[in-house]
N, C-alpha and C positions, 0 to 999 in steps of 0.2 A: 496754391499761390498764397503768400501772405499778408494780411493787411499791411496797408500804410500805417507808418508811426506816427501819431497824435501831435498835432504842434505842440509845444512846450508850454503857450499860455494854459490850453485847454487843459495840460496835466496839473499845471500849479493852481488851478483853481481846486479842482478835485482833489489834488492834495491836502489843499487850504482847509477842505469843507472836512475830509476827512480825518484830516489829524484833530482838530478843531472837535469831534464829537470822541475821539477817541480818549482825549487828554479829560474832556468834561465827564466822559462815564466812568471811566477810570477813576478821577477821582469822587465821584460822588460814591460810588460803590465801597473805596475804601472807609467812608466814614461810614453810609450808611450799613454796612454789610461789616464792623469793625474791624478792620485791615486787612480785609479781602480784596483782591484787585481783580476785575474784571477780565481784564485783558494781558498784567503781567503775567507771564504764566509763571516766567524765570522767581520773580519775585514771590509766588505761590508757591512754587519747586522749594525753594530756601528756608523758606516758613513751614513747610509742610514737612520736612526733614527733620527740621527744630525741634519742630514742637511734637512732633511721635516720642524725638529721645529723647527728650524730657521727661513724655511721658505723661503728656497734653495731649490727651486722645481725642477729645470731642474737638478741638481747633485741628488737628493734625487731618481727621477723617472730613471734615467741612471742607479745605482745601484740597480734599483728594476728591470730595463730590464734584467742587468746581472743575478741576483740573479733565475730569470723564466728560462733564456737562459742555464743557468748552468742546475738548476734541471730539464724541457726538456732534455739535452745531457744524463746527467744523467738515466734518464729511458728508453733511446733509449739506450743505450751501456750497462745496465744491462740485455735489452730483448737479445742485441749480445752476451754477455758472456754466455746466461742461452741457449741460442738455436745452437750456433756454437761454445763455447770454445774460450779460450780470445787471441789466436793469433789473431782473425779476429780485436780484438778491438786495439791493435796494427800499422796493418797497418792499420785502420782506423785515430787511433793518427798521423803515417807518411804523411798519408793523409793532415791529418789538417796541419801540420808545412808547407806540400809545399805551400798548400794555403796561409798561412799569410804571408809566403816570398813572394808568388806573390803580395799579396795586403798592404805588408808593401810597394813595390815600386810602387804603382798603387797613382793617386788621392785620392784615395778610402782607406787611409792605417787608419784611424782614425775607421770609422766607417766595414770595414773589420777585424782589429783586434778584434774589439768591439763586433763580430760574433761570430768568431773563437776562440778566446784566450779561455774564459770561459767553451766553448764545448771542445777543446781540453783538457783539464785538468781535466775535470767531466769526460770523456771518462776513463780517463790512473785511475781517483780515482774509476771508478767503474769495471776496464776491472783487473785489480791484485790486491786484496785489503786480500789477506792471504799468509804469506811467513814459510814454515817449521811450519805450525800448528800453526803460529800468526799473527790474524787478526791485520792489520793498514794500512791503508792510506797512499799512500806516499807523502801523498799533503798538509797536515795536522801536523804541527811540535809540535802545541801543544799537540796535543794528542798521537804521539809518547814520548815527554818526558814524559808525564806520563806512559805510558806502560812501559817505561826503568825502573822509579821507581819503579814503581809497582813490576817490575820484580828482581830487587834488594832488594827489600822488601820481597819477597817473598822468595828469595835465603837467605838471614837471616834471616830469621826466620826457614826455614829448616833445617840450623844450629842449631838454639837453641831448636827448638822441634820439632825434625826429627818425632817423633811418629806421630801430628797432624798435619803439614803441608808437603807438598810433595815441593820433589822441581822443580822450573819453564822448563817447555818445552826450550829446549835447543835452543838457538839463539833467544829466549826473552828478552834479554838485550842487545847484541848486533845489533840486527836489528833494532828496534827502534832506537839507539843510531849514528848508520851507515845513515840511514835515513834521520837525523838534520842535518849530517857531510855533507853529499851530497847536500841536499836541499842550506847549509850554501856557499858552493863549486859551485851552480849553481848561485846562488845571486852573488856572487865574480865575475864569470866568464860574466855574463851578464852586469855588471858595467864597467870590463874593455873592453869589449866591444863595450859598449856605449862612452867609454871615446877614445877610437882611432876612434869611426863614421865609425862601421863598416856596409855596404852595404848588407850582405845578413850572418844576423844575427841567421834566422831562420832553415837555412842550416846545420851547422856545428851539432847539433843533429840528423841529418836523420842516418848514420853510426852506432849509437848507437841502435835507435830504429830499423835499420833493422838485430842488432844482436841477439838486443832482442827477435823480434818474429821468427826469426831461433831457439835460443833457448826454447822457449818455446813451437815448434811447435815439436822438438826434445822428450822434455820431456810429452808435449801430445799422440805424437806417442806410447810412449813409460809406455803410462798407469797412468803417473806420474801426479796429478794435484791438487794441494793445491784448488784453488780456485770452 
């Protein structure tokens, strides 16, 4: 039998938290880690292509570590979600951020982020990746804006020929949409950040993510589980 689908505030919030950390690691990793992306992979793929045929060996093979270290996190936090339910993967995410605060201010912050960054984010995109019965990634902005279209697409034409198209599961154009806003929100927030030199950067996220897994430890208890 399968779960009930999540009402739509409780997915927009979760959305909110999580595009919201993914926009802000994303971008801090690309300065600190210099124009390494934690979580684009596509944008890692493009660079990592480039820069071999160029002939920029040490930037080309640094993106192909990330790219392994990502997919690795990746199948260790799908085995967490599928055997314990994804509050665990969660505070394993809370986990990660303390860690790279500690080794943002260690010697070690270069090649510590270089660890951490990529696994944290492969964690959170493989630990919540279906909100009210619509699968996306909150890591992932290009392929929310298409699910938004998709879903407006889909909403008109339901209009026009209600007989053969049904219309889109409910909070399929806003979540996705809420998503980009967030991700956009966490990019802003990480820049100005960078721009005052703030000291323990990695911090100010834990608050968020330790609401999140109260919540969704809530709505596990409680039978409730999109993913």
């Amino acid at each position: 039998m399968s779960s009930p689908l999540l009402p739509v505030p409780i997915s927009a919030r979760r959305v909110f938290i999580l595009g919201l950390v993914a926009g802000y690691v994303d971008a801090l990793s690309f300065v600190d880690l210099g124009g390494v992306f934690a979580g684009a992979m596509t944008g890692n793929t493009t660079h990592m292509g480039a820069s071999l045929t160029d002939g920029n060996w040490r930037h080309g093979l640094l993106l192909t570590a990330v790219l392994g270290l990502f997919f690795l996190a990746a199948i260790m936090s799908s085995l967490v979600r599928l055997l314990w339910l994804p509050a665990r993967g969660v505070m394993i995410m809370t986990l990660l951020m303390v860690l790279a605060q500690i080794a943002h201010g260690s010697p070690l912050r270069y090649w510590g982020e270089f660890l951490i960054l990529p696994a944290l984010l492969a964690v959170q995109g493989e630990t919540i990746a279906k909100f009210s019965g619509t699968p996306m990634p909150t890591i992932v902005v290009t392929t929310n804006l298409l699910k938004a279209a998709s879903g407006i697409a889909e909403w008109a034409a339901s209009r026009i020929a209600p007989q053969t198209v049904s219309r889109p599961v409910a909070g399929s154009i806003l979540l996705p949409l809420l998503s980009w806003i967030a991700f956009l929100a966490g990019v802003m927030a990480a820049t100005a950040g960078l721009a005052r030199h703030g000291s323990f950067p990695f911090l100010w996220p834990l608050p968020f993510l330790a609401f999140l897994c109260w919540d969704i430890r809530t709505t596990e208890q409680a039978g409730q589980d999109d993913n």
